[in-house]
C-alpha positions as CSV (number, residue, x, y, z in Angstrom):
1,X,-78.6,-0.9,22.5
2,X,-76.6,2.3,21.0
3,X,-74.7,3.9,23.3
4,X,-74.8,1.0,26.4
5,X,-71.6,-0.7,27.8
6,X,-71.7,-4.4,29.0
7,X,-71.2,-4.6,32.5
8,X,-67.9,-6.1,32.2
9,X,-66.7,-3.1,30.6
10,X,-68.3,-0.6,33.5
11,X,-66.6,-3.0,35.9
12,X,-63.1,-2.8,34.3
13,X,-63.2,0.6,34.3
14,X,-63.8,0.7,37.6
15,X,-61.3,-1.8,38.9
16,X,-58.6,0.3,36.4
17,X,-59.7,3.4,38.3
18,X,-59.9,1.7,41.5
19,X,-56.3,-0.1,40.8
20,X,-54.5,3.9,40.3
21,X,-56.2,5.1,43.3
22,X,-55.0,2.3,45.5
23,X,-51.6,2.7,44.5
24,X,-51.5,6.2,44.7
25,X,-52.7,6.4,48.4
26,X,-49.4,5.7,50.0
27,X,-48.4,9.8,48.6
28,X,-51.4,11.2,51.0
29,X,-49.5,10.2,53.9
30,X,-46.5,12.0,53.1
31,X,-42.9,11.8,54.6
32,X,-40.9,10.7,58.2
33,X,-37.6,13.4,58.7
34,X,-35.3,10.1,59.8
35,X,-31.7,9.2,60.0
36,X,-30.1,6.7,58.9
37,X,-27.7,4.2,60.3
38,X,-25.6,2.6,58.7
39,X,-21.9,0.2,59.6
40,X,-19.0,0.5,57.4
41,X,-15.6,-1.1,57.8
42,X,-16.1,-4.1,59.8
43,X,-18.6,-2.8,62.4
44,X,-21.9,-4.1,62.9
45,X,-25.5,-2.3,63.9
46,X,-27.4,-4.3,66.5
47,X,-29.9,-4.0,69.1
48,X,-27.3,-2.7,71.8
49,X,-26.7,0.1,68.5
50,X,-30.5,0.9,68.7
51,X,-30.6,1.4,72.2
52,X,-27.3,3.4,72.2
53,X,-29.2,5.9,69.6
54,X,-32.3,6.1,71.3
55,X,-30.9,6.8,75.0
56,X,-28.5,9.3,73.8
57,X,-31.7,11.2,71.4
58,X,-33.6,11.3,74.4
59,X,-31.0,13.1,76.5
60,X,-31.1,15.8,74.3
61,X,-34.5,16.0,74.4
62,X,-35.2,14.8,70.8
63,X,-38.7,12.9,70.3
64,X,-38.6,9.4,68.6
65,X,-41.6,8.7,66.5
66,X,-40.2,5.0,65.6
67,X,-37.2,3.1,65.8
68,X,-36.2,0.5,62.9
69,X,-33.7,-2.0,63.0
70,X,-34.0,-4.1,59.6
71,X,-31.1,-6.2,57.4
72,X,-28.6,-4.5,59.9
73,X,-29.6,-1.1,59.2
74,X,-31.4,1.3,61.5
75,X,-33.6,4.4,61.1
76,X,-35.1,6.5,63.4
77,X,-37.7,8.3,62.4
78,X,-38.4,12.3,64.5
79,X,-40.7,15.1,64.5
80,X,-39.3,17.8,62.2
81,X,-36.4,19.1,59.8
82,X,-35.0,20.8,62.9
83,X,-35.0,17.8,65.5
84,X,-33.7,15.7,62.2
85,X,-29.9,17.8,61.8
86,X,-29.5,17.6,65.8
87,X,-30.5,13.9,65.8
88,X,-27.8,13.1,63.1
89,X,-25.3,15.2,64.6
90,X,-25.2,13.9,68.2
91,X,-26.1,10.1,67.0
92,X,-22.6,10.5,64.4
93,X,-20.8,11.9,67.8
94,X,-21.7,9.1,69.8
95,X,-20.9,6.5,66.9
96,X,-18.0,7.6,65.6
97,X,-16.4,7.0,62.2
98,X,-17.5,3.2,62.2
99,X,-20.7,4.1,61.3
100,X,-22.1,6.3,58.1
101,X,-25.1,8.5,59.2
102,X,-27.4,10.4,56.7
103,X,-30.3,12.4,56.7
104,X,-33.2,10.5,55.2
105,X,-36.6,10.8,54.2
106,X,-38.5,7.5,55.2
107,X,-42.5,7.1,53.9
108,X,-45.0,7.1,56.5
109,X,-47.0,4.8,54.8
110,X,-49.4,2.6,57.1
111,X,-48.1,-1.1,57.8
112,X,-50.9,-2.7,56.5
113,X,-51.0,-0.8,53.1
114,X,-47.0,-1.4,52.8
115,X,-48.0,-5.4,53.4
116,X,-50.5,-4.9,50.1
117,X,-47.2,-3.5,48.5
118,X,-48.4,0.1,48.6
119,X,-45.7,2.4,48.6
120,X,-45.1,6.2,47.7
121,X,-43.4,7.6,44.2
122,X,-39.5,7.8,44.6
123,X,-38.2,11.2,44.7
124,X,-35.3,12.2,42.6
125,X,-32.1,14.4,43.7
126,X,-33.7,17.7,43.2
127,X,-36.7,17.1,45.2
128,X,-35.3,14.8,48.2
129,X,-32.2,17.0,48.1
130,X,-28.5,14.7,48.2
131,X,-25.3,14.7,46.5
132,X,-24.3,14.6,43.0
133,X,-21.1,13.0,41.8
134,X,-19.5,12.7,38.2
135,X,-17.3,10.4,37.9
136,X,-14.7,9.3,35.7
137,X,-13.2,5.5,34.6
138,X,-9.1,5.8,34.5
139,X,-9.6,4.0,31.0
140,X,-5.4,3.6,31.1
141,X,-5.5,1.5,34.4
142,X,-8.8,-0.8,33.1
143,X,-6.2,-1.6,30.0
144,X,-3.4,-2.3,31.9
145,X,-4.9,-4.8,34.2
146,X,-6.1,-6.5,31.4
147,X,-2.7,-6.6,30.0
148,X,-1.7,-8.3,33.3
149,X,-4.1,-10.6,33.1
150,X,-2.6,-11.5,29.6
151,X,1.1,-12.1,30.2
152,X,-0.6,-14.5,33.1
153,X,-2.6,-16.0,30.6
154,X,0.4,-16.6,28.4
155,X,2.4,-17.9,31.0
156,X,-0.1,-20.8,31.7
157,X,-0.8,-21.3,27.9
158,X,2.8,-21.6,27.1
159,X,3.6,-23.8,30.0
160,X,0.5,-26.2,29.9
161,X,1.5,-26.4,25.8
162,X,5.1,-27.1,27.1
163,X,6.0,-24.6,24.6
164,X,9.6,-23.0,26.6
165,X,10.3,-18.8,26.7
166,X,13.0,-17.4,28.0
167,X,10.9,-14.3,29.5
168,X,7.8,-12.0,29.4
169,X,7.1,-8.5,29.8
170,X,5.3,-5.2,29.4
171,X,6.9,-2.4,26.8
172,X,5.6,0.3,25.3
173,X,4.6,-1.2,22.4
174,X,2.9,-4.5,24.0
175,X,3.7,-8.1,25.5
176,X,7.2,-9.2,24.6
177,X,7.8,-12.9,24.6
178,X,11.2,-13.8,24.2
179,X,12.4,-17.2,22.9
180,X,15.6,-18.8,22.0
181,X,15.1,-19.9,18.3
182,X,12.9,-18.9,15.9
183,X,11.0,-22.2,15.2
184,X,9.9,-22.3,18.5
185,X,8.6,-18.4,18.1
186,X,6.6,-19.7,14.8
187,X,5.0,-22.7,16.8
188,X,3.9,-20.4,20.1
189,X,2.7,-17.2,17.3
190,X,0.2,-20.4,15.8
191,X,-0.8,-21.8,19.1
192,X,-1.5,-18.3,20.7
193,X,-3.5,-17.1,17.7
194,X,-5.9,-20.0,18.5
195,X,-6.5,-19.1,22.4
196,X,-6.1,-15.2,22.2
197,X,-8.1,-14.1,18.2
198,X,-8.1,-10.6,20.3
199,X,-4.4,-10.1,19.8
200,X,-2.4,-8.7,17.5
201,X,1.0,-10.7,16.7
202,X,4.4,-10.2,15.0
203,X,7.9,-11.4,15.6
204,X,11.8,-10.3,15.4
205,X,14.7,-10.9,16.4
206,X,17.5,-8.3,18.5
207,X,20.8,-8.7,20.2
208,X,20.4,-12.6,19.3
209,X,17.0,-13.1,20.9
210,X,13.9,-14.2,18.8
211,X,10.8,-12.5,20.3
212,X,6.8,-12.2,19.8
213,X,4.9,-9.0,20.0
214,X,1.1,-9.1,21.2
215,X,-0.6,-6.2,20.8
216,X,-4.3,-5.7,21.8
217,X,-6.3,-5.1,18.7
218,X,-8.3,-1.7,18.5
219,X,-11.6,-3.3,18.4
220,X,-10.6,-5.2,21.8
221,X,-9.7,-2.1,23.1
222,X,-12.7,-0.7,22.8
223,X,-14.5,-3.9,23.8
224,X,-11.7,-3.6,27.2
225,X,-13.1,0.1,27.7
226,X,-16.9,-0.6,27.3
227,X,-17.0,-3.3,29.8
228,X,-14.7,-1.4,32.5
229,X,-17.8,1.1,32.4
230,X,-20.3,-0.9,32.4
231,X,-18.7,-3.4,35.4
232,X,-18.2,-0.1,37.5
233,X,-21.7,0.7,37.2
234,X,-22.7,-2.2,38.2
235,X,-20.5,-2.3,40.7
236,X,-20.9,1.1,42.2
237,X,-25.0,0.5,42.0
238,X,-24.2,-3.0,43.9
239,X,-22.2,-1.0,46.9
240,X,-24.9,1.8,47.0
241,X,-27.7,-0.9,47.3
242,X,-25.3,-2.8,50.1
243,X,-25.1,0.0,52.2
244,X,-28.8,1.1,52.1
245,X,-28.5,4.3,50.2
246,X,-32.5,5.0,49.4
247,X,-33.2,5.3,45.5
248,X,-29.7,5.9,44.4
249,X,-29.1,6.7,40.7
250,X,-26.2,5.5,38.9
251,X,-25.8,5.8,35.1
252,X,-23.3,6.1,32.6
253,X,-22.3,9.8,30.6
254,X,-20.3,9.6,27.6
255,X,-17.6,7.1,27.0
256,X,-15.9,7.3,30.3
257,X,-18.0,9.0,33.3
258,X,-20.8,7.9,35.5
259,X,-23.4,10.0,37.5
260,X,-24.3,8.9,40.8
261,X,-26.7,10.4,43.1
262,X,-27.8,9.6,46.4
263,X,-31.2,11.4,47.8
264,X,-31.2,11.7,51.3
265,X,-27.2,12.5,51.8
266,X,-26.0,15.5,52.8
267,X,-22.4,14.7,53.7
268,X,-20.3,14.4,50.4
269,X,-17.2,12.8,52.6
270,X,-19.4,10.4,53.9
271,X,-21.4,9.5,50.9
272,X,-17.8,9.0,49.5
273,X,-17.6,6.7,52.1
274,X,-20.8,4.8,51.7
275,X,-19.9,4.3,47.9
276,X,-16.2,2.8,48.5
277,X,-16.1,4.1,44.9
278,X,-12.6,3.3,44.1
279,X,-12.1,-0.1,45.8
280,X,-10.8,-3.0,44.3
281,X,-9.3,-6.5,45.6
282,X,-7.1,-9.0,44.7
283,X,-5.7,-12.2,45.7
284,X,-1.9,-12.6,45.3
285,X,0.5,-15.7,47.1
286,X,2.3,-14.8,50.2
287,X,6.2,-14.8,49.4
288,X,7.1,-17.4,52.4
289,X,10.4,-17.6,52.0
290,X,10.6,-13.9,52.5
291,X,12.9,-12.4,55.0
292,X,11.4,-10.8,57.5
293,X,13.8,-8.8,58.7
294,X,14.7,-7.9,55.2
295,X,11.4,-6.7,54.4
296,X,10.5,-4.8,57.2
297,X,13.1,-2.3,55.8
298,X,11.5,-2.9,52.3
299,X,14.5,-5.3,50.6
300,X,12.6,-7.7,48.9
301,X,13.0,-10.4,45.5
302,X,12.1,-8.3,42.7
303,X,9.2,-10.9,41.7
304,X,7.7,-9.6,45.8
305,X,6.0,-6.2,47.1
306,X,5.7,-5.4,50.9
307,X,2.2,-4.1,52.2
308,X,0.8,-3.6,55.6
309,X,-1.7,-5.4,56.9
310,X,-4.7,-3.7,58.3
311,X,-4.4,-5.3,61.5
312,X,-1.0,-4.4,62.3
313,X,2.7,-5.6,60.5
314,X,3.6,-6.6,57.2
315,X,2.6,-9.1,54.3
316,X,5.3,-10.2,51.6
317,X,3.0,-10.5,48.3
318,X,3.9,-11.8,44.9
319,X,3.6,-9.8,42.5
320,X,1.8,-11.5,40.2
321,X,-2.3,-11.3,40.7
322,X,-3.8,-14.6,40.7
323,X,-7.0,-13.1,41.0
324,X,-9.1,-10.0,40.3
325,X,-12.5,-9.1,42.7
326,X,-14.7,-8.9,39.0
327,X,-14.9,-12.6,39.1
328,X,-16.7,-12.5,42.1
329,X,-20.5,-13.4,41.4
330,X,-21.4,-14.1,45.6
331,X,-19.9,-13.7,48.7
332,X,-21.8,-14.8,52.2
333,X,-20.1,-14.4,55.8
334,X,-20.6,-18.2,57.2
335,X,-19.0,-20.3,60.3
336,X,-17.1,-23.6,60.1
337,X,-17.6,-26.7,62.0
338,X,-16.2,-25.2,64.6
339,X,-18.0,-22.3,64.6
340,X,-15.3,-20.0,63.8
341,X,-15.9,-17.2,61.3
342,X,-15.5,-17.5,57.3
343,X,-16.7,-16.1,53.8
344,X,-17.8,-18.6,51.6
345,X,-17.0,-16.8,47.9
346,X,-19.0,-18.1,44.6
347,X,-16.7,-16.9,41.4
348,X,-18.4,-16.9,37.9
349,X,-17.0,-19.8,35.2
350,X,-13.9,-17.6,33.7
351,X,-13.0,-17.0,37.5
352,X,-13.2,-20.9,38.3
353,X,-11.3,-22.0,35.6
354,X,-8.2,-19.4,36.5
355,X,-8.8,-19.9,40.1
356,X,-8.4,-23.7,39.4
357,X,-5.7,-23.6,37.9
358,X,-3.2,-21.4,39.8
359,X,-4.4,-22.8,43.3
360,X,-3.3,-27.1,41.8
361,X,0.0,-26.0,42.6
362,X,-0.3,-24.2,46.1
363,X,-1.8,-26.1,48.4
364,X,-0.7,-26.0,52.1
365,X,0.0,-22.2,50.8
366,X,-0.9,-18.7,52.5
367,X,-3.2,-16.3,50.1
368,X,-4.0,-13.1,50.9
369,X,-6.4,-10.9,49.8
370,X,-5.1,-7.2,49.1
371,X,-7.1,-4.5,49.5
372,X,-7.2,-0.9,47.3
373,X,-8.5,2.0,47.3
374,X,-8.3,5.3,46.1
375,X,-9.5,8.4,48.4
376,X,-9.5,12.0,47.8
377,X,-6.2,13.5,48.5
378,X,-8.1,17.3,48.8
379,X,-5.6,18.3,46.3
380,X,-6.3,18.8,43.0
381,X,-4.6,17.8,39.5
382,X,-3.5,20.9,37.1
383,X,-6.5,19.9,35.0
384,X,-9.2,20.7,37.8
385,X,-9.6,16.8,39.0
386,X,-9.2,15.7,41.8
387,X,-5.9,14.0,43.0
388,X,-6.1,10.6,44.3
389,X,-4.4,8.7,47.2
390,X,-3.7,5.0,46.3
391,X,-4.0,2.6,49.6
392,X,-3.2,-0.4,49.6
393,X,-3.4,-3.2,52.6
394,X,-3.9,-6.8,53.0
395,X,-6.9,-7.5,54.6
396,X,-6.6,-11.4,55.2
397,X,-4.3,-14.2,54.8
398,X,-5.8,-17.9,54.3
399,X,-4.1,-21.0,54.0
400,X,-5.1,-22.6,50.7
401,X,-6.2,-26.2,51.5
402,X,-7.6,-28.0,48.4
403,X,-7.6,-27.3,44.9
404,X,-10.3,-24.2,44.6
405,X,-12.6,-23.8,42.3
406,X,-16.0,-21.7,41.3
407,X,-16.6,-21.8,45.2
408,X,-13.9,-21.2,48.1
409,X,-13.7,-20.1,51.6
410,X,-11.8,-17.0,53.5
411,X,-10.9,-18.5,57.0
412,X,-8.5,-16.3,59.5
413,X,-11.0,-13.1,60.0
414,X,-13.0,-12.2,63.0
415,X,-17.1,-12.6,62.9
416,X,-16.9,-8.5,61.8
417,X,-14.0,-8.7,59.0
418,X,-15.8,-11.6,57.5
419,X,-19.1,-9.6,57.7
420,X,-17.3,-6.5,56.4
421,X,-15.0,-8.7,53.5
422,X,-18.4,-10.5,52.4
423,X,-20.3,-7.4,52.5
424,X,-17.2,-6.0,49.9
425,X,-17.0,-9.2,47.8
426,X,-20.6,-9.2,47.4
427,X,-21.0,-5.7,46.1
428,X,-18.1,-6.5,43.5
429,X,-14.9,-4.8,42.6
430,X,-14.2,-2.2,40.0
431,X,-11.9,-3.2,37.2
432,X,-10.3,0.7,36.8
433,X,-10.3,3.2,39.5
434,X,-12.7,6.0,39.2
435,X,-12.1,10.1,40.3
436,X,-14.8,12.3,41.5
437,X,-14.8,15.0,38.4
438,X,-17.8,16.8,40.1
439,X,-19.8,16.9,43.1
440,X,-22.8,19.0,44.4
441,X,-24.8,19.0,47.5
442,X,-28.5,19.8,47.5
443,X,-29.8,20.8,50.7
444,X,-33.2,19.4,51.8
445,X,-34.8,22.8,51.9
446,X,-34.2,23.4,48.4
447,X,-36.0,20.2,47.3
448,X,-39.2,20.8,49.5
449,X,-39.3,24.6,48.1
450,X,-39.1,22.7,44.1
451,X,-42.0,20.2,45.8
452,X,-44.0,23.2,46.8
453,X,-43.4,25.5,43.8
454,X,-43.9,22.4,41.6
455,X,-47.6,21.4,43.5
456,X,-48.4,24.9,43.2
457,X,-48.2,25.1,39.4
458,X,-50.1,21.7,38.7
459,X,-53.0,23.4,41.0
460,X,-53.3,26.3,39.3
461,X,-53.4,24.7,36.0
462,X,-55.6,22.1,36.7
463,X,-57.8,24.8,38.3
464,X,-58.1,27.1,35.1
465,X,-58.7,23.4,33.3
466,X,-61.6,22.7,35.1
467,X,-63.2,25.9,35.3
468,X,-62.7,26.0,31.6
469,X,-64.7,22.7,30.8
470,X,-67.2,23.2,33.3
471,X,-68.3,26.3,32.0
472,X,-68.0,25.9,28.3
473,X,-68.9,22.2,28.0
474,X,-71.9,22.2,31.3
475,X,-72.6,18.6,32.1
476,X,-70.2,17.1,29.9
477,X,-67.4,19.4,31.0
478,X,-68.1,17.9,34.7
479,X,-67.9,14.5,33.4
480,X,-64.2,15.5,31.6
481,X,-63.0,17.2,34.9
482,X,-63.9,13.4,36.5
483,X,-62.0,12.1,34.5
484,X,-59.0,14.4,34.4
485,X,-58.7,13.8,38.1
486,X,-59.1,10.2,37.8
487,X,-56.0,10.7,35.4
488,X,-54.3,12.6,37.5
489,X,-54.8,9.7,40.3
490,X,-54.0,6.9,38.1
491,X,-50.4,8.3,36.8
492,X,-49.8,9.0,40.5
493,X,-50.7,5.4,41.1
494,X,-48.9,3.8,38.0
495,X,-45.6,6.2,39.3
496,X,-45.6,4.6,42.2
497,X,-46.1,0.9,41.1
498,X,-43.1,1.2,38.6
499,X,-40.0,0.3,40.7
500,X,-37.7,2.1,38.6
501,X,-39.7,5.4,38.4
502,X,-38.5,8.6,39.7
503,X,-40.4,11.6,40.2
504,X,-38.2,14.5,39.1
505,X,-38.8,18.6,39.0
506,X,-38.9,17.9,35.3
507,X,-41.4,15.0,36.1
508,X,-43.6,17.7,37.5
509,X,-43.5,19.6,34.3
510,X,-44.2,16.5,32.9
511,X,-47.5,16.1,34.4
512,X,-48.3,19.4,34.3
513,X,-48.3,19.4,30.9
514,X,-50.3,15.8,30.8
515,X,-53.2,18.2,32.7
516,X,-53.5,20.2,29.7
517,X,-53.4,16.7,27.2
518,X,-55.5,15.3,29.2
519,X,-58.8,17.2,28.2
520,X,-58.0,17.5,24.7
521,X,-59.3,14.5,23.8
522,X,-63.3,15.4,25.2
523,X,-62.1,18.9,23.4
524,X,-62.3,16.9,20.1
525,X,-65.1,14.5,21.5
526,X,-67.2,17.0,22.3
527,X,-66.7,19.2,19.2
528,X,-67.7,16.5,17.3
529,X,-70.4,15.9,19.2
530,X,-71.5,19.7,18.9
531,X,-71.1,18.5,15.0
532,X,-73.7,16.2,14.5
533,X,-76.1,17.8,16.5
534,X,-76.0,20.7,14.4
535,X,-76.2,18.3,11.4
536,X,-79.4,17.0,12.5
537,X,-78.5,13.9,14.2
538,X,-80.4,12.8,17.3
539,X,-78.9,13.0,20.5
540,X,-77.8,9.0,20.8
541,X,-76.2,9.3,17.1
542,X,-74.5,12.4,17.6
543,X,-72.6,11.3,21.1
544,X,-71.8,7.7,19.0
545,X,-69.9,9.6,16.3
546,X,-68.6,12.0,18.1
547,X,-66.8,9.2,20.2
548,X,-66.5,7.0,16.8
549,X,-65.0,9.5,15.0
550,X,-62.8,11.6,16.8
551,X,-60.6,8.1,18.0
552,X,-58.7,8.4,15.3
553,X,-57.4,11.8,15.1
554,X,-56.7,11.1,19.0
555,X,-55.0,8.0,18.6
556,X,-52.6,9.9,16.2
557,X,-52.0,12.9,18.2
558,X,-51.2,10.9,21.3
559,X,-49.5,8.0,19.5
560,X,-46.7,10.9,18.1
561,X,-46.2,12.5,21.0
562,X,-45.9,9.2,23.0
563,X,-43.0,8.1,20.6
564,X,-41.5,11.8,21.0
565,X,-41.3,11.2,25.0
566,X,-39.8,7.6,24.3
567,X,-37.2,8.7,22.3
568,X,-36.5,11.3,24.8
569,X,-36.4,8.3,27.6
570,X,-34.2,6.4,25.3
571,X,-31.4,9.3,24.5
572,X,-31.7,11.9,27.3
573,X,-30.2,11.5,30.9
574,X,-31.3,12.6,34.1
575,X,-34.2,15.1,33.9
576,X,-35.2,14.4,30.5
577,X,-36.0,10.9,31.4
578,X,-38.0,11.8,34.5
579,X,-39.7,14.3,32.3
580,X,-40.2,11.4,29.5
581,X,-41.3,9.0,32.0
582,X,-44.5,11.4,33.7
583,X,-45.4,12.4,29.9
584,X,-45.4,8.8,28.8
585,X,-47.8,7.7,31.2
586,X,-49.9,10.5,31.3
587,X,-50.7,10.0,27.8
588,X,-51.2,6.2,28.2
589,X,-53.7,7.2,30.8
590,X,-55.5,10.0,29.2
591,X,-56.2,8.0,26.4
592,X,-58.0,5.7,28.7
593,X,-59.9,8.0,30.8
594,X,-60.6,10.8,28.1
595,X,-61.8,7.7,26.1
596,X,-62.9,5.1,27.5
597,X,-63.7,6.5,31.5
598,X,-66.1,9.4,29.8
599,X,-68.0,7.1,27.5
600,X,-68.8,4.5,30.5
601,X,-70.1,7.8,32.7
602,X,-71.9,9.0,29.6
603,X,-73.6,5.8,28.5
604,X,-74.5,5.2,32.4
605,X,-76.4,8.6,32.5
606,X,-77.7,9.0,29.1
607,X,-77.0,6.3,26.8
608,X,-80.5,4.5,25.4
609,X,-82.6,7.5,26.8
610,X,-84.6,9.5,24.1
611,X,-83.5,13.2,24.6
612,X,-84.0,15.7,22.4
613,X,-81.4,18.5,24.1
614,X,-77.6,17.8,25.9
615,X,-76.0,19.8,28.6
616,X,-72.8,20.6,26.3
């Protein structure tokens, strides 16, 4: 019959509606003030941690809603904004610097609904408040670890080929070879061409010494660049998820920098903490036959370096880096047989193979595993950046016992280095040190005020909106203001099912604006409709081309505008996306409601029914 719906359509609108709304019901609960406990640098949190943090909250008179103790972090959630800064400022005097502690916002969504997997829409920066960082790659560092890695690469090429040099180095214009004829520097130019087709080579001769240049070739060099940036984000958003940082956002900018921001952080020398942004590892042979003595007052072969140990003393290193912390694809804190503490470490295949074959020839020999980082220095470099400290310390020392491959073990730590070392390893090392370009704080206030001004705008419009429809369309304006709010619910809903969705000031905008899409659609519907009625049609016809035939001129409109908003997503950064994001969905979802949702409630009410009038 004209104008009725199967039942299987009613009952998928329904379920669709139904769906949105479940989803979006974690948002009517709102927000815990918590903090957030987290241990850095070998410490651990525990239960004796929990009860530390609620005795000494309760002697200063500080109410705790709920206490959490989950995958070694802990959150405590409190009463208000006010009880939230004291609570973080006597639990971080009572911890000390062992432990990072950060204002948080943690959803006070029921248990049961979080079981269904109901959860609120993330927050970005500029609602949750946080810090801001912009950080920048040293481009010049990524390119000359990689040119280490080459002249060990060579090394091992040329020997394994039994191909003899006289000596490799670094200069200014590449990897010098040197050789002692120049038939032997034609047959190691053909055989390295075949293993490295990312080099550039030429030979000469000087002072009686035939040599080979390698050069990296501009298109590797831009290859070398590309993946420093993109294994530093990946890095960097590793460490932030380690730690527990809620919602972080870390992205690239340009060629060289990366924005990271973490909602819920106040403290921008402890969130530069929490990242360990400029961390690397490496693992380099002990020099043995070292003097001690010697290098205690820093005379050491030229082929050694001397670093301290974090535990106390000295560590003779070679020089030469075995391996770097990028090959690192797993690393879990385990026990041996005898129940002492180790980190078992899974390397990717490149990593094996190297790791293979430098470790055949070392058994029964110490490796250590060397430590840097880069912190602030709190002075700044003439161009405005800031100036880096470079640290460096060896963090363990293993005695190599088999030939190693994709998988090894760490031995020699205590249970919290091997938690801490694992927890490092795990999160991955950066290829290239990065420096903090920018940073901004944004205090908590600041995001609720954007919350409330933001709220306050989408009411107001969608008030006017409704009024509008319900007094210039009647019956059939009611009908579009249902489903404008079931809209409104089901991009709330769809928001918050979309783990990588982020609700941003912009966002708001976003769906502000989708308020004001949202009833265009019945505007054309029911224009049409106003058409044929006029025309002479009865009342069934007219609401059956006025759905028919306004589709596609709706279908355009929203199809245009949904491909601007993705082409914003796919260029823009920041608040564009979370403005691209909102405006993408609501138009998905209007098209469904101001379609679809309106026909089922008018073909349930009138459709099949002879009238001769309609309330629009």
């Amino acid at each position: 019959m004209l104008n009725k719906y199967p039942m299987w359509k009613n009952l998928m609108v329904i379920i669709i509606i139904a769906i949105g709304a479940f989803y979006a019901t974690p948002n009517l609960f709102g927000e815990d003030h918590a903090v957030q406990v987290v241990a850095t640098r070998g410490a651990e949190v525990t239960v004796s941690t929990q009860s530390t943090v609620t005795d000494v909250l309760e002697s200063k008179g500080i109410a705790v809603k709920r206490s959490e103790l989950e995958n070694g972090q802990l959150l405590v959630r409190v009463n208000n904004p006010d009880q939230q800064l004291l609570a973080k400022e006597a639990i971080a005097q009572v911890l000390g610097n062992n432990y990072t502690v950060a204002l948080n916002l943690a959803p006070a969504t029921p248990e049961w609904l979080e079981s269904l997997g109901g959860s609120p829409m993330k927050l970005g920066l500029d609602l949750r408040g946080g810090v801001h960082f912009l950080m920048e790659v040293d481009m010049g560092e990524a390119l000359r670890k990689m040119e280490e890695a080459k002249i060990a690469d060579f090394r091992s090429q040329l020997r394994e080929e039994k191909i003899r040099y006289a000596g490799i180095r670094k200069t200014a214009k590449g990897i010098e070879i040197k050789f002692r004829d120049a038939e032997t520097v034609g047959v190691a130019e053909r055989f390295l061409k075949t293993k490295s087709n990312d080099m550039v080579f030429s030979d000469g001769s000087r002072d009686g010494n035939f040599f080979l240049l390698a050069d990296m070739s501009e298109a590797y060099i831009k290859q070398v660049k590309e993946e420093a940036l993109q294994q530093n984000i990946t890095t960097i958003r590793n460490r932030v998820n380690e730690l527990g940082v809620a919602e972080p956002v870390v992205q690239r900018q340009g060629a060289e920098r990366i924005i990271v921001e973490l909602p819920g952080v106040q403290d921008t020398a402890r969130a530069k903490e929490i990242l360990g942004a400029t961390a690397s590892i490496e693992f380099r042979m002990v020099d043995d036959k070292a003097d001690p003595e010697a290098a205690a007052s820093g005379r050491v072969s030229a082929a050694s370096e001397v670093y301290q140990r974090r535990g106390g003393g000295i560590a003779v290193l070679r020089k030469e880096v075995m391996l770097t912390g990028d090959h690192i694809t797993g690393a879990q804190p385990t026990f041996d047989e005898y129940s002492r503490p180790q980190v078992a470490i899974n390397l990717d295949a490149k990593g094996g193979s190297i790791f293979s074959n430098v470790t055949k020839d070392n058994i029964g020999n110490p490796m250590a595993t060397l430590f840097i980082e880069y912190k602030d220095s709190g002075l700044r470099n003439p161009d405005g950046t800031v100036k880096m400290t470079k640290i460096e310390e060896v963090i363990s020392v293993a005695t190599i016992q088999a030939r190693l491959g994709r998988n090894f073990v760490i031995t020699g730590l205590e249970h919290k280095e091997a938690q801490s070392l694992a927890l490092l390893l795990r999160a991955g090392a950066l290829i290239a040190p990065v420096t903090i370009v920018e940073e901004r704080t944004i205090g908590p206030s600041l995001g609720k005020e954007n919350i409330e001004n933001g709220m306050q705008a989408m009411i107001f419009g969608l008030a006017i909106v409704l009024v509008f429809m319900l007094v210039y369309y009647r019956a059939f304006g009611f009908i579009a203001n249902l489903a404008l709010l079931a809209n409104l619910v089901m991009v709330v809903g769809v928001m918050s099912m979309i783990p990588g969705a982020v609700l941003t000031l912009p966002g708001i905008a976003g769906m502000v604006l989708t308020v004001g899409m949202a009833v265009d659609g019945n505007v054309l519907i029911y224009e049409r409709i106003r058409e044929e009625l006029l025309a002479g049609r009865s009342v069934q016809q007219a609401i059956h081309e006025g759905y028919a035939n306004a589709f596609s001129t709706i279908a355009d409109a929203n199809i245009t505008t949904f491909m601007t908003a993705l082409i914003l997503f796919a260029v823009g950064t920041g608040a564009v996306k979370g403005f691209a994001v909102t405006l993408m969905i609501g138009i998905a979802t209007s098209m469904f409601t101001a379609i679809v949702g309106t026909r089922s409630i008018v073909n349930a009410l009138w459709g099949g029914k002879r009238l001769k009038t309609l309330s629009i």
